[in-house]
N, C-alpha and C positions, 0 to 999 in steps of 0.2 A: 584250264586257262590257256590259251593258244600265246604261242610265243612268235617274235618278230625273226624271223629269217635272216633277211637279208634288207639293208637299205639305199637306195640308191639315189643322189640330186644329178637335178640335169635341168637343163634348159631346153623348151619347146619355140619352135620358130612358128608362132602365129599369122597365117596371111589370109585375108576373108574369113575371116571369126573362126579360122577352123585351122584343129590338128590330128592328130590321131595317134591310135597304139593299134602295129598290125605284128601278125608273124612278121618274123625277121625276113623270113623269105618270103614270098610273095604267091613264087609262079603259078600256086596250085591255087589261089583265093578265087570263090565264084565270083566276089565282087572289091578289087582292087581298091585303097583310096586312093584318090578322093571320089570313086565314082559315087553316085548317088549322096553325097553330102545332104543334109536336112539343115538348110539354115533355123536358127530359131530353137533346137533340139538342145537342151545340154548335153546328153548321154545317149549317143544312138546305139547300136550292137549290131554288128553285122559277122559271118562266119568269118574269125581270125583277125576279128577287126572290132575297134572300139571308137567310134567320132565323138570328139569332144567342141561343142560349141563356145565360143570365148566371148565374152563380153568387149573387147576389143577390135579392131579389124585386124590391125600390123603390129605387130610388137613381140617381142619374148616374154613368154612366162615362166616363172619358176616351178619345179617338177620335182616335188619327190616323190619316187616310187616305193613301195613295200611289199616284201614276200611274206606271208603268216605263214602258221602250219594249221590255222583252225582260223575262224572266223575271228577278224580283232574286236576288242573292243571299241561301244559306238563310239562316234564322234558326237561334242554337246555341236547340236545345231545352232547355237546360235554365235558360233566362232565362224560359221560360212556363208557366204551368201547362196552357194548352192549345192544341194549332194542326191548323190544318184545312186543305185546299184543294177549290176547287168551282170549277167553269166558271160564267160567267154573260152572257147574251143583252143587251145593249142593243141598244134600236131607236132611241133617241135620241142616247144618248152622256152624259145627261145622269143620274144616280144622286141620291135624296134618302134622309134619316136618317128611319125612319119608327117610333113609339114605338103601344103597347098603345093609353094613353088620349087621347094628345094627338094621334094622326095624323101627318102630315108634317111633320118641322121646317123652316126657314125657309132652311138652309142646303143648297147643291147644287155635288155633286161632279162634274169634268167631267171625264169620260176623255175623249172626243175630241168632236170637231164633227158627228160624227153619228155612228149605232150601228157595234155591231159583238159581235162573240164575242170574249170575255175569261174569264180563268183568274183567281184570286183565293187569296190567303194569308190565314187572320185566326190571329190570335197573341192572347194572353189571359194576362196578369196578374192575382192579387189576388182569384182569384175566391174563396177561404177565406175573408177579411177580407172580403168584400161580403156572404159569407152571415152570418158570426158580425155584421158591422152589423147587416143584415133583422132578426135574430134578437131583439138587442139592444134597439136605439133606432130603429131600421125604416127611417132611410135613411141613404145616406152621397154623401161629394161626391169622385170622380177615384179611390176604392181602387181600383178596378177598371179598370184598362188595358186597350186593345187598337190594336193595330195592325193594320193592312188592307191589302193592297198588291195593286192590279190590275193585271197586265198584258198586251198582248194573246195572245190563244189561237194555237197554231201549228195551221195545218192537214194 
């Protein structure tokens, strides 16, 4: 039975439906975000990179992050409006929350003490209610959920 590591909330700064989770550092990424964004995409996978498409345009979501030591258990799908899985590459170990306008935020998720191949869940609430906000009054604060859960990749 794989046990919960570590857990983390945080807030994502949503601008053009889009956020992201990259290495904390950057400079080595072939492909930086926000380059190559996929509007429409919920869960894109890029090396060191993970895009997450929002049901929203402008607003904050609410982000809890999760470190397993094995694959967690499922989530019941019908608590989400949407869920994904992607593999993802760290070289550091180290993941930051990366937003359209503002670049890297300030806070950093550690799956382990140095890199490695890792498997990921995103799960998504509320994304109806983030678009009729955009639509509305153009932003909103936490309708939009998501939970994230890394854990390592089996070879």
């Amino acid at each position: 039975m794989a046990e919960l590591i570590r857990q983390q909330h945080l807030d994502a700064d949503v601008e053009y439906h889009g956020f992201g989770f990259q290495e904390s550092h950057d400079a080595d990424l072939p492909v930086p975000f926000p380059d190559d964004f996929e509007q429409g995409v919920f869960l894109n996978a890029f090396p060191g990179r993970l895009d997450i498409y929002s049901g929203g345009h402008t607003h904050t979501a609410a982000v809890t992050v999760e470190v397993w030591d094995g694959e967690p258990p499922a989530q019941d799908s019908s608590r989400w409006d949407e869920q994904a899985e992607a593999d993802f590459e760290s070289t550091s170990g180290e993941v930051a929350v990366w937003s359209m306008g503002l670049g890297r935020a300030d806070d950093v998720i550690t799956l382990a003490d140095s890199g490695g191949s890792w498997r990921v869940r995103v799960s998504c609430t509320g994304r109806s209610e983030a678009a009729a906000l955009s639509e509305q009054e153009g932003t909103g604060e936490g309708v939009e959920k998501y939970l994230v859960q890394f854990w390592p990749a089996t070879t």
